[in-house]
C-alpha positions in Angstrom: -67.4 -71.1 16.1 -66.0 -71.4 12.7 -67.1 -68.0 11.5 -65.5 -66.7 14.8 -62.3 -68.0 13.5 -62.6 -66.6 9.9 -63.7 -63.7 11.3 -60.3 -63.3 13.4 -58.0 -64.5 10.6 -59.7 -61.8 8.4 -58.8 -59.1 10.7 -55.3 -60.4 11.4 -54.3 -60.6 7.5 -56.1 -57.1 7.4 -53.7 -55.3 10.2 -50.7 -57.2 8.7 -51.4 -55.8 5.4 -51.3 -52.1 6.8 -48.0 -53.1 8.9 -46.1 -54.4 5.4 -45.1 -51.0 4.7 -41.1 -52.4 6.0 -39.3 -55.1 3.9 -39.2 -58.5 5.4 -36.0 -59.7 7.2 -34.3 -61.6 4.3 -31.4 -63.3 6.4 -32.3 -67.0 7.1 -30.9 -66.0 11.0 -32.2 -64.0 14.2 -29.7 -62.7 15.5 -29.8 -62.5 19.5 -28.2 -59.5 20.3 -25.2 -60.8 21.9 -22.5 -61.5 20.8 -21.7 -65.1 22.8 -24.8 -66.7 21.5 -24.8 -65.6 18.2 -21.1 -66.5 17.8 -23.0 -69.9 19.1 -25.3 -70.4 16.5 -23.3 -69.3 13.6 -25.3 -65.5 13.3 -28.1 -66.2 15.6 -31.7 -68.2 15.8 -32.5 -70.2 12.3 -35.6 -68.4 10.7 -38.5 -70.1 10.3 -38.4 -72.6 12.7 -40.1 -72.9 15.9 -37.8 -72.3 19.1 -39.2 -72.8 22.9 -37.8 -70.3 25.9 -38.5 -71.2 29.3 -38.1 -69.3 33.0 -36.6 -71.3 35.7 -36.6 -70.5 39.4 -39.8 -68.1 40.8 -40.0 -66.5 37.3 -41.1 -69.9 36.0 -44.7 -68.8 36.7 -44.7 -65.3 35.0 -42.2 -66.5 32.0 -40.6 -62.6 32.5 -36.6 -63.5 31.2 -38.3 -65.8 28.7 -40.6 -62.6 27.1 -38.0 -60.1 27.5 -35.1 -62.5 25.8 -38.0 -63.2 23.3 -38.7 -59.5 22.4 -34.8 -58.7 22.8 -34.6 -61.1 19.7 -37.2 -59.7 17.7 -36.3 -56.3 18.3 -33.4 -56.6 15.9 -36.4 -58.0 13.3 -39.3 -55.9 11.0 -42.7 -56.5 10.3 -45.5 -57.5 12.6 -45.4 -59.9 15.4 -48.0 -61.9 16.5 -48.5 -62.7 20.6 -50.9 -64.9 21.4 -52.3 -66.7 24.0 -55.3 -68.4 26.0 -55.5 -65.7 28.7 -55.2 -61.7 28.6 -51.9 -60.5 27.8 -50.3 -59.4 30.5 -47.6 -57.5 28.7 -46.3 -54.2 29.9 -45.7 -51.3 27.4 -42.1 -50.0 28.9 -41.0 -53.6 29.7 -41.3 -54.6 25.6 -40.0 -50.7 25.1 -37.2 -51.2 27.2 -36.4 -54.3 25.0 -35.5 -53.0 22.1 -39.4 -54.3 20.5 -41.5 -51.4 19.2 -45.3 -51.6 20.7 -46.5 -51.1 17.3 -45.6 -53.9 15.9 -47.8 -56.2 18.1 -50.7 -57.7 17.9 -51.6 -59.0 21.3 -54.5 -61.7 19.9 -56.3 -64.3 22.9 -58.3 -67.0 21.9 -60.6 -69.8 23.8 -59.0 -72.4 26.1 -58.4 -75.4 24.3 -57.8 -73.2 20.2 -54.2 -72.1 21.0 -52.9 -74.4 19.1 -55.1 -74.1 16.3 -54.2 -70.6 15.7 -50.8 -70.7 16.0 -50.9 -73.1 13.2 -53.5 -70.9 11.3 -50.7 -67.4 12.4 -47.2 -69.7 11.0 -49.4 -70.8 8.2 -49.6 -66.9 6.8 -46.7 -65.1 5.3 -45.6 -61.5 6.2 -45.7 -62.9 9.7 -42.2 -61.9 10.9 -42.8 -63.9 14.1 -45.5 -65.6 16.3 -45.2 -65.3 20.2 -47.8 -68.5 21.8 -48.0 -67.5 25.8 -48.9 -71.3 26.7 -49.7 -72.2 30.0 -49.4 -75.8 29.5 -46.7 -77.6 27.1 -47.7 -78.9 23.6 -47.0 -82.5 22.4 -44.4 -83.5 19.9 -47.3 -84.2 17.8 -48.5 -80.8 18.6 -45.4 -79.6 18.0 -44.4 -81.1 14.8 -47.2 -79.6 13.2 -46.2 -76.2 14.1 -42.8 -77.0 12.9 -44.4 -78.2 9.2 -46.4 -74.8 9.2 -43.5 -72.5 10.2 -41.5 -74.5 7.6 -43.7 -73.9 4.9 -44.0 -69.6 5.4 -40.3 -69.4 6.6 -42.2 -67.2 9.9 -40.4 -67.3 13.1 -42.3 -69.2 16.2 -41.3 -68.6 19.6 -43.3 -70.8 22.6 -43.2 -69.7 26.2 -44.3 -72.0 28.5 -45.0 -70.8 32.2 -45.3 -74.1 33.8 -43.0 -76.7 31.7 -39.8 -74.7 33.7 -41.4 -76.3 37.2 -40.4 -79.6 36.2 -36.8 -81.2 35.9 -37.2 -82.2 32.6 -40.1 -80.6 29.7 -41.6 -83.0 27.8 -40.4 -84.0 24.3 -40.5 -81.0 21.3 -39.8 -81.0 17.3 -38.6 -77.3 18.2 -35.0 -76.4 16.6 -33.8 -75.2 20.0 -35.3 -75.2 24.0 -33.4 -72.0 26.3 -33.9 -71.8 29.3 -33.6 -68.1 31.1 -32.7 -67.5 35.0 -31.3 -65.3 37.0 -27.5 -64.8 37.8 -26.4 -62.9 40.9 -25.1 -59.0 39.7 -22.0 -57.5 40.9 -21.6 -55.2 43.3 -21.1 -51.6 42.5 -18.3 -49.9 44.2 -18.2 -46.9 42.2 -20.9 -45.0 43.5 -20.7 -42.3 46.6 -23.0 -44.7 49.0 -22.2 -46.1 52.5 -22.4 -50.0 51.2 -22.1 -51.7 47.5 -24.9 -51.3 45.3 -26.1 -54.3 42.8 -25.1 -53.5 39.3 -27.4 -54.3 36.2 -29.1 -57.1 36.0 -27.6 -60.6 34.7 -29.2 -63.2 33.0 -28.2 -67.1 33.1 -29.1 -68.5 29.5 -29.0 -72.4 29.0 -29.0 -73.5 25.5 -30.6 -76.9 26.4 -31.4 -78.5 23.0 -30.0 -77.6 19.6 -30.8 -79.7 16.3 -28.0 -78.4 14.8 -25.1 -78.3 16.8 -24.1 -78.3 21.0 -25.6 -76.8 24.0 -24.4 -74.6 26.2 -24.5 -71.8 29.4 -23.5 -68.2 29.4 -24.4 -65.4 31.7 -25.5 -62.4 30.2 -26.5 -58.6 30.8 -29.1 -57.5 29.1 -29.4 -54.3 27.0 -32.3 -51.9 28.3 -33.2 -49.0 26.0 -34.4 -46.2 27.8 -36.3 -43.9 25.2 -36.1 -40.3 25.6 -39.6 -38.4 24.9 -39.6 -34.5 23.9 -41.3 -32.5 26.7 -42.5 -29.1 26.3 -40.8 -26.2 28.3 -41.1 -22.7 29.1 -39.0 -20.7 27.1 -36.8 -19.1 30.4 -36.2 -22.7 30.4 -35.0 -23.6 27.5 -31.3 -24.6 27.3 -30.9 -23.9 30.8 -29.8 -26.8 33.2 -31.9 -26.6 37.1 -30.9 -27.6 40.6 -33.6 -30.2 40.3 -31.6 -31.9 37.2 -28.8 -32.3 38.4 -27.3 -36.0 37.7 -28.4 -38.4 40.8 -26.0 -40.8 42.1 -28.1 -43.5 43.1 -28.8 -46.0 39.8 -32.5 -47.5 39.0 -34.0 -50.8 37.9 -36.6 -50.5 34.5 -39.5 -52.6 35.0 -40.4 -55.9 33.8 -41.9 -57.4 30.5 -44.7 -58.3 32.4 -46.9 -56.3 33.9 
């Protein structure tokens, strides 16, 4: 068991190593990406401290809002991130694309039930982490989390938890975490804009509770957020080329990207 664990940390510092080739974020703040919540937190999330993001509502079981604001954070942030958890990953490629968070930089790492905990410690303990993502399916302990608070303190890496099921109940239990969020959903507004014989729901809105802060007040905002929608070169045939078809012409009708989660 414990060579199982060397083993892993070996191959962990190895890929981080290759992934070092950008400079580390300097800044001692993660900025969020808009402009409310940063304005909030005097420039964004504090670095190197551990922050929990819940889902409320029926997301609470998939913890979507809570990845994607997660990965919205960190996509403004270099080096390699580390996302681990008890179960596969059930992350979706597009979904962390259309968040702003290069693919690249993850390293999706699962571990037996019951040693989450033990290698997040082990992951905040290591520098040249930018971040560590812990999927947990069950809250930690303010003893449990106190220690990872001590470990990201020490390295100055970035710990984000997500727990699917602590959002079921009114109140999550007690955390050393610098802040606890809270993501829902907010209702969109209605599109009138568009040639089509009723309203059509506009982009989708976000309703972000800043429950806990150690430093300074909560608060509520709704928010829309940003979805980046990469464009790939695609081969043509030369009569082609810089020549616009029926078949691309521009399409009234508007589109929803899919989810972090797969």
């Amino acid at each position: 068991m414990h060579q199982d664990k060397t083993d892993t940390l070996a191959l962990l510092r190895e890929k981080i190593r290759r992934m070092e080739s950008l400079p580390p974020v300097s800044a001692d703040r993660l900025p969020t990406g808009f402009a409310a919540l940063d304005a909030h937190l005097d420039g964004g999330l504090a670095r190197g401290c551990v922050h929990e993001v819940f889902s409320t509502g029926r997301d609470s079981l998939y913890g979507s809002r809570s990845a994607a604001f997660v990965a919205h954070v960190l996509a403004r942030t270099t080096g390699p991130v580390i996302w681990a958890s008890e179960d596969y990953p059930d992350l979706s490629a597009p979904g962390i694309r259309q968040s702003g968070l290069n693919p690249g930089r993850l390293l999706c790492v699962t571990t037996r039930k019951g040693g989450l905990e033990a290698l997040c410690e082990d992951v905040l303990n290591e520098r040249g982490v930018c971040a560590l993502v812990a999927d947990l399916r069950t809250p930690l302990s303010l003893t449990q989390s106190r220690r990872l608070v001590l470990a990201a303190s020490r390295s100055q890496v970035s710990g984000f938890l997500l727990c699917r099921t602590a959002a079921a109940v009114s109140e999550p239990p007690a955390s050393a975490s610098m802040t606890r969020w809270r993501i829902g959903g907010s209702p969109s507004a209605l599109r009138t804009d568009l040639p089509s014989l009723s309203p059509v729901a506009g982009a989708e809105r976000w309703a972000v509770e800043l429950l806990r802060h150690r430093s300074g007040p909560g608060g509520t905002w709704i928010i829309t957020p940003t979805r980046h929608d990469p464009t790939y070169s695609l081969p043509v045939a030369a009569p082609l080329v810089d020549r616009a078809t029926p078949e691309t012409a521009a399409s009234p009708f508007t589109y929803r990207t899919g989810p972090l989660r797969a």
